[in-house]
N, C-alpha and C positions, 0 to 999 in steps of 0.2 A: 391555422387557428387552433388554440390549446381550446380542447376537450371540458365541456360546463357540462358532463350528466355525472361526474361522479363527485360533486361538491359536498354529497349527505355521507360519504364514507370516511370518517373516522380512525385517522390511524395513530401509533404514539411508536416514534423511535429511542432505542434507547444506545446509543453507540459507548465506545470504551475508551478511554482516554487516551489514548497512544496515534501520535500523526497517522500510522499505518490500516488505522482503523476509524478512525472517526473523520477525516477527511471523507473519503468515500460513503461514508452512511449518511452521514452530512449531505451530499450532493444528491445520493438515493431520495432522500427525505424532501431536499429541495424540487428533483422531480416529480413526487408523488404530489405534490402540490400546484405545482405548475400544473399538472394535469390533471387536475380539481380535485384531487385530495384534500381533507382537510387535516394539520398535518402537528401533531405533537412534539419535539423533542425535546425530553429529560436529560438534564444536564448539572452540574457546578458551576457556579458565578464563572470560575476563571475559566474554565472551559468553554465556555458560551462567547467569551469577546474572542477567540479565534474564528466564529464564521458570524458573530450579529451583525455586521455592517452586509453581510451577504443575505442574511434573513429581513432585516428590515428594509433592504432594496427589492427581493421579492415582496414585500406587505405593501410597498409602495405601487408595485404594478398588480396589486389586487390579487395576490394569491393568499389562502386559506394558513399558514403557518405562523406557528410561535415555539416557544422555550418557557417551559417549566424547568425554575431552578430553584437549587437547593442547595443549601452550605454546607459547605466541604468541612467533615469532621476533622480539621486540622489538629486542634489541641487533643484531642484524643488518642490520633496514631502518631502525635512525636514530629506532625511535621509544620516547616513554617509555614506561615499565611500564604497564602497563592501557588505554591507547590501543590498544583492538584493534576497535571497533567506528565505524560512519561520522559516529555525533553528537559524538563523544568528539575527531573531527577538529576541528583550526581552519583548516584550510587547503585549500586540493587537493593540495598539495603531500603533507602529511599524509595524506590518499585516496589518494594515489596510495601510499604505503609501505604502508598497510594492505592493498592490494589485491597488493601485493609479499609481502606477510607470509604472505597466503594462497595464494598462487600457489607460494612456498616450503616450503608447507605438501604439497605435491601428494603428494609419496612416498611420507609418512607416511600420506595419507588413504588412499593406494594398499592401503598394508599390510593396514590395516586392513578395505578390503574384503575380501581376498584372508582375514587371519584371520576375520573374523566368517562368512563366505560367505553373504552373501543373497541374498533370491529376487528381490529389486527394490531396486533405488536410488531416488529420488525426490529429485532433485540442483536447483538454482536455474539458472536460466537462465544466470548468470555464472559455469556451469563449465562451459564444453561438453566439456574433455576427459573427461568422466565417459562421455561413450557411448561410449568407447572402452573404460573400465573396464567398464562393463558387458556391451560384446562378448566383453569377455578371459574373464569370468566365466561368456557363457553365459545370463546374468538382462538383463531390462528393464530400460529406462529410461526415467521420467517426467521428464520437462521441466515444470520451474514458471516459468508466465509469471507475473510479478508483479501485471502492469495488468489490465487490458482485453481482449476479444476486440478489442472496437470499433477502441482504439489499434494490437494489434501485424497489426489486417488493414490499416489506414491506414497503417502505415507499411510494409507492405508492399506496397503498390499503391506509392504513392509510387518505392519503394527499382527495383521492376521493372518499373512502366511508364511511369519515367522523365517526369514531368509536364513542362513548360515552366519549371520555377522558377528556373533560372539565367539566364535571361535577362530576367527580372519585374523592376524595380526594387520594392523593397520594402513600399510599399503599395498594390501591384497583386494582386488576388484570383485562384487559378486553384482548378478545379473538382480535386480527387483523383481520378483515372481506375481505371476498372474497378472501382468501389466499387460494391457493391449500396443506398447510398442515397447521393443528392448531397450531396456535402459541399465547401464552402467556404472556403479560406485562404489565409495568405500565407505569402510566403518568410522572416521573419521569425518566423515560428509553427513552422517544422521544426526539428528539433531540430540543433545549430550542426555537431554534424558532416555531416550530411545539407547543411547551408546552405553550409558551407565547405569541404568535403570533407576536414579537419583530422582525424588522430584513426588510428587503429594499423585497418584496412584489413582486414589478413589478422584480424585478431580478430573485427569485425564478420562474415566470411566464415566461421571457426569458430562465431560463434553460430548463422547459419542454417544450416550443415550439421547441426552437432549436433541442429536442432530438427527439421532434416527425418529425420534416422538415429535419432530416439527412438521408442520404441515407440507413447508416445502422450504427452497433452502438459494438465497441471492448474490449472485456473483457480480466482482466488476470484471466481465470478461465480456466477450463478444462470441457467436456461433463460428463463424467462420476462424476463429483464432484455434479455438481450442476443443471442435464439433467430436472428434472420437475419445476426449475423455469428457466430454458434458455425456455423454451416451453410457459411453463405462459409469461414470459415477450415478446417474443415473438408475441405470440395470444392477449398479452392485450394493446401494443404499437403498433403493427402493422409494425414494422419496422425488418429488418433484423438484425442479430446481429453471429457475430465469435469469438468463446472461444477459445484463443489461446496460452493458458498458461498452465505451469506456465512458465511467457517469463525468468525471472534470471536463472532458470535451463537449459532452449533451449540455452541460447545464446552460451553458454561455454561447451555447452554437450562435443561436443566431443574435449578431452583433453584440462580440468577445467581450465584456466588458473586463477595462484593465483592473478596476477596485475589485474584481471577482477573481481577476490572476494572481492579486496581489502586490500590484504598482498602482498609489497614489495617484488619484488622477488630478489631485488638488496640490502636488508640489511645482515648485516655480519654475525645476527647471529639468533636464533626464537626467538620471542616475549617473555615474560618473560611469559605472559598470557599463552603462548602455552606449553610451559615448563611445565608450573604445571597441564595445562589439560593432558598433558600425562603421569601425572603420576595417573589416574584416573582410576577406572575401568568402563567397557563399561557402556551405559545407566544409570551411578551414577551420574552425574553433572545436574543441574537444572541451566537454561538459564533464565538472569530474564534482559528487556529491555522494557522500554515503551514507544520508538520512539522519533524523535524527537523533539517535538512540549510540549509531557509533561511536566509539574513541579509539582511534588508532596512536598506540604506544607511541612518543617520540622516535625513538627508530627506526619505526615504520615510516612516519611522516618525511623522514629523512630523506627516506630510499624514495618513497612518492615525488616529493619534491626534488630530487636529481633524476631520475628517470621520466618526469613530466618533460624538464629543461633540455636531459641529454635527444629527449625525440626529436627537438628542432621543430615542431607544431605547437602551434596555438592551442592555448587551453584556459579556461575559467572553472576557476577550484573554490567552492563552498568547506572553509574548513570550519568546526564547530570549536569550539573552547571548551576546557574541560572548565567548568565552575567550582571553583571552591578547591581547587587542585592546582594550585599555580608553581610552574614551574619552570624558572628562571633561564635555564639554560635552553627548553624547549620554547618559550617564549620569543627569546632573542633570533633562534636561527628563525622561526617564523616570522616574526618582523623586518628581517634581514631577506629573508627570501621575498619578501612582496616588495621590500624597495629596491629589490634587482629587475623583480617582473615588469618595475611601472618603469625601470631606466629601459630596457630591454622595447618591452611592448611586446614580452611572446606572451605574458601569462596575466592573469588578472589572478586576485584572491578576494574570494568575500565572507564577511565573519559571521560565522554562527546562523544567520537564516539567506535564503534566496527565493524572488519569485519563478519559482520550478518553469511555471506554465509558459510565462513571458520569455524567458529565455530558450524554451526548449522549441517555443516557435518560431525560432530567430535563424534566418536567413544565414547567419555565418554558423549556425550550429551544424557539425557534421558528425560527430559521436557522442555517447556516453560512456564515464565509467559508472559503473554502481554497482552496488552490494547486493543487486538484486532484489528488493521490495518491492512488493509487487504495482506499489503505484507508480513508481517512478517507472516500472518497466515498460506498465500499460500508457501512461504518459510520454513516454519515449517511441512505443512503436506506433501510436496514432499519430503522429505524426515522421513515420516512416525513417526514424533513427536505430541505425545498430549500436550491439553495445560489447564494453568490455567489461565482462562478469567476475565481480570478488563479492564472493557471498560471504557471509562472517556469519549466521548462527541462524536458527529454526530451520523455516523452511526454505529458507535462500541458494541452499545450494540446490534442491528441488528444481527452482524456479533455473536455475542456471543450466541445469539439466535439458529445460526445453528451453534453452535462447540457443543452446550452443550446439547441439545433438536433433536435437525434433525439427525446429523451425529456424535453424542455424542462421541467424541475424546475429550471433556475439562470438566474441571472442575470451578463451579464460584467461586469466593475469595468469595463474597457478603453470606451473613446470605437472607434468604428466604425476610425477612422482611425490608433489608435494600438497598438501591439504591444509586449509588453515583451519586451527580448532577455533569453536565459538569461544574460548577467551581473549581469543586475538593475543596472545601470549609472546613477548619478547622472542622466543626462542624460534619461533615460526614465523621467518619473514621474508616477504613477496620483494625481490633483488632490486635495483635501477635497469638492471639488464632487463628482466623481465616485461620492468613493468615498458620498457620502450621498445623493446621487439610488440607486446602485444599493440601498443601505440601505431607503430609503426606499417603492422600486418591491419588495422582498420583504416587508417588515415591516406597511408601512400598510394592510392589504387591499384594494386595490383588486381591481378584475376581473381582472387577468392573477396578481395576485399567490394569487388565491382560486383559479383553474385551476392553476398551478404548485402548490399543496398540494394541492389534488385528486389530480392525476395522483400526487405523491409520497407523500400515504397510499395510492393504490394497488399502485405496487411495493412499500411497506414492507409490506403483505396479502401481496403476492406473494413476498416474500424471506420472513418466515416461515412460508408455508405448504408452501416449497420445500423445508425443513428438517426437517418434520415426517416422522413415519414413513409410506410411499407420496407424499412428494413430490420434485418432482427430485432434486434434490440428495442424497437422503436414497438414493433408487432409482438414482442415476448410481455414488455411491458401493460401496452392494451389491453394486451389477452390478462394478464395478472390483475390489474384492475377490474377488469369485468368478473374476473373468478371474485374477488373479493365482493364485490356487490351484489353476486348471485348470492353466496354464502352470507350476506348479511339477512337479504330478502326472506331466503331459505328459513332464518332464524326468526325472522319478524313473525312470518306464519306458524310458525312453528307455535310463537305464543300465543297465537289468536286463537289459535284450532282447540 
């Protein structure tokens, strides 16, 4: 039975526009309410219809949540109507106006703390001015890190105890210093502002202040996944921090609902996708999606699409479309390669979006590729999938860092010697060879591949037992709630007195 004593606390999220972030705080937000919170999220029109059919199904079963929205300064920063979110970009130049639209936006979010008056904010990492609204207020501030414990302690060693990387030429390996487990890479693997020292300076400096001046700081992780760097980051920010994930499994635990995964429960008949994953046998289909922000060059796609084929496995591949970038010859072999797949029946292809969730619970799923974001990754191992790691930019290769080395459930596409730069550039490319030897070392069972599913049904035991009622996640949260009610209390007397 969901929790009726904290229905008088007051909270406003404020998430960032990009799938890799506002999914998750989305789901956070939706938790805090399920468990009587009462629950704010600030938002843009077009941002808002990617989870309203999920918020108004929670209003239906009586939880406290809404959306406060506000129009997207479109004609201001240059862009079109509904272009308010980061897939919706074709460009960076296009990220870069969206990130303008919201930074525009600042006043008005202002206000709106100032009217709603909450007890806590629960703001994304990419607003650090928000722990300044929060001092003005008097309330908390949680900091939502998107990734990783693993990633933001590694790039924090990196950022201040300054490794030797500048002076490595590029496929020289240095060790990450003051990490509490060795880790491994190159200077081609840090993320390009870190490499080039390229990139707005005083911003990076407002993200760590704000993350150090927040009250405490919310992860979609779980203890048990990643307990000796929650402890590092911990001991080395100084700041509190609740692993509270994984939130897309909690929200819908108990009876999944599919309008909440993302499949229609009102179409006439299943997906044609779903059709042919069932006629699959278990663990044989290899999940291949690299979110969606990527664009891999045409001849990249090339080499993906004949090293998919050359493994002789099963696989369902989410390709995206570049919008607004058409380009004939790269069109054609992609059209051409799905009506070989659908002659064949080794491969499916689905264009531009997938329900992540629905598929990734599916019985014939037995791997993933991906780029390593962090949701897909933590959607991946709750439900006890290994993967194969092409990370392309930030903190991804971080994140690859601990699939393939710490808690070795992946395998890397990359040859020992080769690194892909975050431009994903023509001249740097992941072979057919490649990519079906890594295919091949997760799918065909041998011995390393039988230990990599071992270990990864066993976090996925451990992510959902984390979730259930007395386990971490489930008791980090409680506990977080109750800090929050003490601290409003704290405040109430405060004004009485």
């Amino acid at each position: 039975m969901e929790s009726e004593t904290n229905h008088h606390l007051n909270v406003i999220f404020l998430p960032f526009p990009a799938t890799g972030h506002m999914n998750p705080l989305v789901d956070i937000a939706r938790l805090f309410a399920k468990h009587g919170a009462s629950v704010t999220i600030i938002t843009t029109h077009a941002n808002a219809l990617t989870y309203q059919k999920a918020i108004e199904n929670d209003l239906r079963c009586g939880y406290h949540i809404t959306a406060q929205l506000l129009p997207f300064p479109s004609a201001q920063v240059g862009l079109p109507q509904g272009v308010e979110h980061f897939k919706d970009g074709t460009s960076q130049e296009e990220a870069r106006k969206i990130c303008l639209g919201m930074e525009l936006l600042k006043d008005r979010i202002e206000l709106l703390f100032q009217d709603l008056q909450p007890d806590c904010l629960v703001t994304d990492m990419l607003y650090p001015w928000t722990v300044d609204s929060a001092s003005k207020l008097g309330i908390p501030r949680l900091y939502f890190y998107s990734s990783s414990y693993f990633s933001n302690c590694a790039s924090y060693s990196v950022r201040n105890y300054k490794p030797p990387h500048e002076s490595l030429v590029s496929d020289t390996k240095f060790t990450v210093p003051g990490f509490p487990t060795s880790v491994e890479m190159t200077t081609l693997q840090l993320a390009e502002r870190v490499r080039t020292r390229i990139g707005d300076k005083s911003f990076r400096d407002a993200l760590c202040e704000s993350e150090s001046r927040s009250y405490g700081a919310l992860y979609n992780s779980f203890h048990e996944l990643e307990s000796d760097f929650e402890q590092y980051y911990n001991s080395t920010m100084g700041i509190k921090s609740w692993s509270i994930g994984p939130v897309s499994a909690w929200i819908d635990k108990d009876g999944v609902k599919k309008e909440n995964m993302g499949l229609n429960e009102e179409l006439a008949q299943e997906p044609e996708w779903l059709i042919w994953l069932n006629t699959k046998q278990n663990q044989s289909v290899l999940y291949v999606n690299f979110g969606s922000l990527a664009r891999l060059p045409h001849s990249q796609l090339v080499e993906l699409a004949h090293g998919l084929e050359n493994s002789g496995h099963d696989f369902i591949w989410v390709i995206r479309k570049k919008h607004g970038d058409h380009d004939e010859c790269g069109d054609n072999f992609q059209q051409d390669f799905e009506q070989k797949m659908k002659e064949t029946g080794k491969g499916y292809v689905i264009w531009n979006w997938a329900p992540q969730l629905v598929i990734l619970n599916h019985n014939a799923i037995g791997g993933v590729v991906t780029h390593c974001g962090w949701n897909t990754v933590i959607e991946s191992l709750n439900v006890g999938l290994p993967m194969i790691t092409w990370p392309m930019f930030a903190e991804q290769f971080y994140n690859e860092a601990l699939l393939t080395h710490v808690l070795k459930v992946g395998v890397s596409v990359r040859s020992e010697e080769k690194t892909l730069l975050e431009s994903t550039n023509e001249g740097v490319l992941v072979t057919r060879e490649e990519i079906s030897k890594a295919v091949a070392m997760l799918m065909e069972g041998g011995e390393e591949s039988k230990e990599m599913r071992k270990r990864a049904r066993e976090i996925g035991d451990g992510a959902r037992k984390s979730i259930e009622e007395s386990g971490s996640s489930f008791n980090n949260l409680m506990r977080l709630l109750d800090e929050l009610k003490s601290l409003k209390m704290s405040r109430m007397l405060e004004k009485t007195n």
